[in-house]
Structures are given as C-alpha cells and as structure tokens.
C-alpha positions in Angstrom: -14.6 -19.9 -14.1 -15.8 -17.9 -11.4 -13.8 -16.4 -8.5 -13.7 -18.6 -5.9 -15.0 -16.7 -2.5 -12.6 -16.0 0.2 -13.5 -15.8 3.8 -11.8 -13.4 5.9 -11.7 -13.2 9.7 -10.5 -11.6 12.7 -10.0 -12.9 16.0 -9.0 -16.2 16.4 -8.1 -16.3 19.9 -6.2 -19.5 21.0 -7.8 -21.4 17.9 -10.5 -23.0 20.0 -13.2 -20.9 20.0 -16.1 -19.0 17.4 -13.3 -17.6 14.8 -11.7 -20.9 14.4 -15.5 -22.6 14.1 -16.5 -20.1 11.7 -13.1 -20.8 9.4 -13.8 -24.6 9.4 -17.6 -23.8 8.8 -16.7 -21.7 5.9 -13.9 -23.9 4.4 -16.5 -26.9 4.6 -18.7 -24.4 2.1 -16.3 -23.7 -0.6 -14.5 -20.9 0.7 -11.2 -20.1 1.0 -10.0 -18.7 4.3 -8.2 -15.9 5.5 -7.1 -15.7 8.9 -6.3 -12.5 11.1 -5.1 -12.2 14.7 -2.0 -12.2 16.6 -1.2 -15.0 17.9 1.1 -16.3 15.3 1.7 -20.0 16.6 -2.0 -20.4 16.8 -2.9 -19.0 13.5 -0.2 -21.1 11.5 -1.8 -24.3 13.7 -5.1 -23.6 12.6 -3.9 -22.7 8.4 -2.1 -26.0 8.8 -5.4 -27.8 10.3 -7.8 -26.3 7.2 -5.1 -27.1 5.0 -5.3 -30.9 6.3 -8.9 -30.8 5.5 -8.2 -30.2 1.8 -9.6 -26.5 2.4 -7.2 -23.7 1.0 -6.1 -21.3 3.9 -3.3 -18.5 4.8 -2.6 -16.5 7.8 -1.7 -13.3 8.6 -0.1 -12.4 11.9 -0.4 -8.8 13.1 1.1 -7.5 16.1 -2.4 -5.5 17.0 -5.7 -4.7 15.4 -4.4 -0.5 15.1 -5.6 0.6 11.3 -2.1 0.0 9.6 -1.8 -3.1 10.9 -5.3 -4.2 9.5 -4.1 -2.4 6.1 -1.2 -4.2 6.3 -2.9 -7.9 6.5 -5.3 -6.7 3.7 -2.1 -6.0 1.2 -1.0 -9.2 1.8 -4.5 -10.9 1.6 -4.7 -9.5 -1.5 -1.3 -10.6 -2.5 -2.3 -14.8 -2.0 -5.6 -14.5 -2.9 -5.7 -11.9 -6.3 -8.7 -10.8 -8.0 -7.8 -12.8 -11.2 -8.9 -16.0 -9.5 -10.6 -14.9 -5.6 -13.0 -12.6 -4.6 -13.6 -11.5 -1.0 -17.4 -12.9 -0.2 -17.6 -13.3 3.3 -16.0 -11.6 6.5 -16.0 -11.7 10.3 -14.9 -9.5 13.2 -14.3 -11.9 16.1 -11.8 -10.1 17.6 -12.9 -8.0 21.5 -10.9 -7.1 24.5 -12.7 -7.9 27.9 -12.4 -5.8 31.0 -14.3 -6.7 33.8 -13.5 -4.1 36.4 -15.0 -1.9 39.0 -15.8 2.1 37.0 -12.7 3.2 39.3 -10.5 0.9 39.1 -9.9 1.6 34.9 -7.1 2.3 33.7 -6.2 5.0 30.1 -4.4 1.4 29.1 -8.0 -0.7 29.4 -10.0 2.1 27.8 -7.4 2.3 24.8 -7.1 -1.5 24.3 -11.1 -1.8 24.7 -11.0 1.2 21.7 -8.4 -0.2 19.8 -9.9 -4.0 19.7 -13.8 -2.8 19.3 -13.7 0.6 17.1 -10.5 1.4 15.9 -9.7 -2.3 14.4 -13.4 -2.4 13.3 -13.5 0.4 11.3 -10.2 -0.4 9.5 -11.7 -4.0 8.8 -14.9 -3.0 7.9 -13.1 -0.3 5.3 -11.0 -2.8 3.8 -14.3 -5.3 3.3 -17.0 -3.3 2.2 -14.2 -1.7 -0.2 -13.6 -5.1 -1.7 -17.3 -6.1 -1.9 -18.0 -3.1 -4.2 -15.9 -4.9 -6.5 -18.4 -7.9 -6.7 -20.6 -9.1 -9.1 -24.2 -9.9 -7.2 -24.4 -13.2 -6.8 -27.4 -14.7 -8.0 -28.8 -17.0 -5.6 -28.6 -14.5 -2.4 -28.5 -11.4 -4.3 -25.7 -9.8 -2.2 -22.5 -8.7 -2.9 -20.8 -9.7 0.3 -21.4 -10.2 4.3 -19.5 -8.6 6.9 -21.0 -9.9 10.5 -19.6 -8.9 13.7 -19.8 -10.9 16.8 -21.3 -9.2 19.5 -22.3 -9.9 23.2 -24.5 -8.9 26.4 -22.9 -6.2 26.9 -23.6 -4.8 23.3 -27.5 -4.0 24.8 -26.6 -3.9 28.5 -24.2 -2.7 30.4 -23.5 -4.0 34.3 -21.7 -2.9 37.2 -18.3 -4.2 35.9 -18.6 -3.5 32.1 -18.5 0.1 31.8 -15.2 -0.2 29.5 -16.1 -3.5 28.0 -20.2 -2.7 27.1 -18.8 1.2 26.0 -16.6 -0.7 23.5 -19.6 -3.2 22.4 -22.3 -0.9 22.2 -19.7 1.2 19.5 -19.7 -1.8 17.9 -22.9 -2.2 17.5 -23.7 1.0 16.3 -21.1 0.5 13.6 -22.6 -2.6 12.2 -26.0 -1.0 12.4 -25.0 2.1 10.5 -23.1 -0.1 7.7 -26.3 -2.0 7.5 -28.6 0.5 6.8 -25.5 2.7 4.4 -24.7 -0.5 2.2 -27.8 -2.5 2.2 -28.8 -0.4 -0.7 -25.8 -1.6 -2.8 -26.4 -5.1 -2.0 -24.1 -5.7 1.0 -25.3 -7.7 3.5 -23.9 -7.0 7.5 -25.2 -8.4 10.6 -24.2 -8.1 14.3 -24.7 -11.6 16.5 -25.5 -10.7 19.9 -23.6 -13.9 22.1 -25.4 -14.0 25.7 -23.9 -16.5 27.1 -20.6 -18.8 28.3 -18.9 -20.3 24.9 -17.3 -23.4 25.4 -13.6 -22.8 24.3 -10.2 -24.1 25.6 -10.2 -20.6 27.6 -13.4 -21.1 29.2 -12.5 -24.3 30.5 -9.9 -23.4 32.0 -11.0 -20.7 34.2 -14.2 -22.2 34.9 -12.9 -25.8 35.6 -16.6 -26.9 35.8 -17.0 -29.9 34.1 -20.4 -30.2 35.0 -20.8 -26.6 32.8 -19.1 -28.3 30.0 -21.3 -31.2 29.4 -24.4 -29.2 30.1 -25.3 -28.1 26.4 -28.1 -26.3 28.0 -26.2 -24.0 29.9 -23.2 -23.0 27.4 -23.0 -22.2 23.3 -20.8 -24.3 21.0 -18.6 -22.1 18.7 -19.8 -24.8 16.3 -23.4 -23.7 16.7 -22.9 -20.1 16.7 -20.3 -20.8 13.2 -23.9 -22.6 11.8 -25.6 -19.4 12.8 -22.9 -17.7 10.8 -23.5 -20.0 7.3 -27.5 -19.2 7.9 -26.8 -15.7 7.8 -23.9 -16.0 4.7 -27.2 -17.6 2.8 -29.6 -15.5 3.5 -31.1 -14.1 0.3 -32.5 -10.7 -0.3 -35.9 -11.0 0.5 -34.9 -11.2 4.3 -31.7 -9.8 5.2 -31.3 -10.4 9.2 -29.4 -7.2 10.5 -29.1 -9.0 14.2 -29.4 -12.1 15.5 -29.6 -12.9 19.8 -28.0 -16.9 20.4 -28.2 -17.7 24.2 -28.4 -21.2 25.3 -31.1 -22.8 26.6 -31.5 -21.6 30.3 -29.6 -18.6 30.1 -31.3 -16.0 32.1 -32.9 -13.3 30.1 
C-alpha cells in the first residue's frame, strides 16, 4: 500500500480561521493532519474535532515558532506519523505576527517577534519540509513531490504608514517562498505564496470589528473556507502549470 500523505501546518490561531479551514479541507482529501501552533487548548479542540470527522489528526504544541522549537514538533511528527506507513505531501505556514504601529513607536520586542514569526519560524519549517519531500516518490498524477505554500498578505507587496514591522516581516516571506520556488521546482517540489488582501472572517475578526453588517456581506470579507479551496486547487495542480502565487481579495476590496 502506499503512504498515506500527511498534511502539516503552522498557525492555527484560535482554531477559527485559514489554518484550521485548510486542516478540515485537507482531512476531507485523504490526508492526515498535523497541527502546529501554540495554543495548546485550541489545537487539542481542533485534533479532537478532525478526529470526530473520522479524519486522522495529532497536535503538537510549541511554546514559539524559534528553530528548535519547529525541530522539536518535526521529531515528534515524525514519531506518530513514520515513514513505514506516512509520508509528508502537503505543508502550510499560517503562522504571522501583526504590528500595526506608527515607524517610531516600534519596539526591539515587535521587530524580534515580527522576525521570529515570519523568517526565523519559516525557514526552520521550510527546512524540515522540503527535507522530507526529497524523500518522495513523484506522484503520478501531479508530478510533484510535495507542496509547501505560505500564506501571505497586503503587506507582502505594499507597505503603508503603519506596517513598516509587519510588511518588513511579509515581504521576507515572500522572498523566501519565491527563492524555494525557483531552487526546488527543478526537483519536483511544488511551493506557492497566497497573497490574502483582505478582512477574513474568523472568531477574532468578529470580535474587534463587531460589524455584523461586515459579516454577512460575502462581498466585502474572505471565508477561510474559500481561501482552504484555494489551497486544494493549488495541492492539485499538476506539472504543466505550477502557480508560484496566487492574489484572493473579495469582491469589492479596493485594489
């Protein structure tokens, strides 16, 4: 029999939001499901919710997204999901660290959290993926080993009067994804960057918004469901047209 694929993300948030839409998504397709973040409560909620879906699923609670903590979740991912029977197929990076502040008012503590969430954590992930997609056989249908994506945003092109930490850390980012593309491409390893421009509709965003008239307005905000759909489109691409980035914005967001 053949491995069955594993799907490994990072950056679950409070459950609610693209991460946890993109495990669901991925579970519904066959794949096992690894879950990174650190909010420990939340993760073992959403294991137990793909578990009550008959979809197989562990989590793996790290105390920050520093490169031996990533090592660390990767040993034990490993561990519950061994080579004999699993292979790593499919990954995500979900995981940012907003900061929305005038350029002055910065702090060493935003700009190492923003470094920490967006380059440090990505690199260490990224290592730990592409290393086990090198393993892989080339699957047949898509003719790719593996595909990391990474879950961008505005500020990954733009930067704006309040985002000079949080577009600095995007735009790295970015460049990552784009250099891993064009490096590993060649070896049949697929990775994309999705740039989000817009509100997502999570429990967060409801909550600081408290705009209900935002929240039933599908024009005007993404569902994590949609972008997750975006995610599957990507995880089936075959060879003949590899998509390094994609741009989801809802309907009237302003360009």
């Amino acid at each position: 029999m053949s491995p069955k694929p594993v799907f490994v993300v990072a950056g679950l948030g409070a459950g609610g939001g693209t991460g946890a839409a993109s495990a669901r998504a991925f579970a519904k397709e066959g794949y096992s499901v690894a879950l990174i973040g650190r909010r420990e409560n939340e993760l073992k909620a959403l294991e137990d919710d793909l578990k009550g879906s008959g979809a197989e699923a562990a989590s793996f609670a790290i105390p920050s997204y520093a490169h031996g903590d990533i090592a660390s979740a990767f040993a034990q991912i490993h561990s519950r999901f061994p080579s004999s029977s699993h292979s790593i197929r499919a990954a995500l990076y979900n995981t940012s660290h907003g900061v929305w502040k005038p350029f002055l008012e910065v702090t060493p503590e935003d700009v190492q959290s923003v470094t920490q969430a967006n380059i440090e954590g990505s690199f260490a992930f990224s290592h730990h993926v592409i290393k086990a997609f090198k393993e892989n056989s080339i699957d047949e249908v898509t003719g790719k080993r593996g595909i990391l994506i990474f879950t961008g945003a505005t500020a990954s092109i733009r930067g704006n009067v309040t985002t000079s930490a949080f577009a600095a850390g995007k735009f790295a980012l970015r460049a990552l994804s784009q250099s891993l593309a064009k490096e590993f491409g060649k070896e049949n390893i697929h990775v994309a960057h999705s740039i989000i421009d817009g509100g997502i509709l999570t429990p967060l965003s409801k909550s600081r918004r408290n705009n209900p008239e935002w929240e039933q307005n599908q024009d005007a905000r993404l569902n994590p469901e949609s972008i997750a759909a975006s995610y599957i489109y990507l995880a089936k691409q075959d060879r003949s047209s590899w998509t390094w980035e994609l741009d989801l914005r809802p309907a009237h967001e302003k360009w």
